[in-house]
C-alpha positions in Angstrom: 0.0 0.0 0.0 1.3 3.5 -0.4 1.9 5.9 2.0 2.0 9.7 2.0 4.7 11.1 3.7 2.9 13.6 6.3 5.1 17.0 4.8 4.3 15.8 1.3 0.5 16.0 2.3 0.7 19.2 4.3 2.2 20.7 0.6 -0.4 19.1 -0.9 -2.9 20.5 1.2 -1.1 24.2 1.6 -1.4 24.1 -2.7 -4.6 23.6 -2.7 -5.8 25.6 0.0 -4.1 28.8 -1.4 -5.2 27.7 -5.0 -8.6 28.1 -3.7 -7.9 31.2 -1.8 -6.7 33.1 -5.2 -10.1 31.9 -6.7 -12.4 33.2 -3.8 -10.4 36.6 -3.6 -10.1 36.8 -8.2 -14.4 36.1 -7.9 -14.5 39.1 -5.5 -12.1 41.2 -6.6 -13.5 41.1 -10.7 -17.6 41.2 -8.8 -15.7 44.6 -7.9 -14.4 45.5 -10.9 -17.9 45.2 -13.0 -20.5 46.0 -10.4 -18.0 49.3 -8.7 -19.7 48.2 -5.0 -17.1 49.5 -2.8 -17.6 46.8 -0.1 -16.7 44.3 -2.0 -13.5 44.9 -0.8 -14.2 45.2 2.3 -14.9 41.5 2.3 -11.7 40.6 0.8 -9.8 42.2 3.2 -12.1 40.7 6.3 -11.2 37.1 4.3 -7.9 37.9 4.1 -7.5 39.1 7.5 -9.7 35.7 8.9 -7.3 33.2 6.3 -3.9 35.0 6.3 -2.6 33.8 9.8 -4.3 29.5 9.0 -2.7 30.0 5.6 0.7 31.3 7.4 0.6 28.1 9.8 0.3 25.9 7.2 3.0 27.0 5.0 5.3 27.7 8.2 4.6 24.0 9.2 5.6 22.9 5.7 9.0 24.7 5.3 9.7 23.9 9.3 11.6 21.2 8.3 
């Protein structure tokens, strides 16, 4: 049977976690650009702010070692 290596699935994970970041923020940021609603952005920087610090962890834990 094959077995993931634990920093092999935490890069796994960080990629696809910040891959899906990008796409939330790009959907909000373009909603911006065509619809001019200036709290749009306000939301991206609240998401930001909320998945900054768990995106930080998970790439600290990654390079840790």
């Amino acid at each position: 049977m094959y077995r993931v290596e634990e920093k092999t699935f935490a890069g796994l994970f960080a990629l696809t976690f910040l891959l899906g970041v990008f796409l939330i923020t790009g959907m909000l940021v373009l909603r911006w650009l065509y619809t001019g609603e200036p709290q749009i952005m306000d939301y991206v920087k609240t998401f930001w702010a909320i998945i900054g610090p768990l995106l930080g962890a998970i790439l600290t834990y990654y390079f840790k070692s």
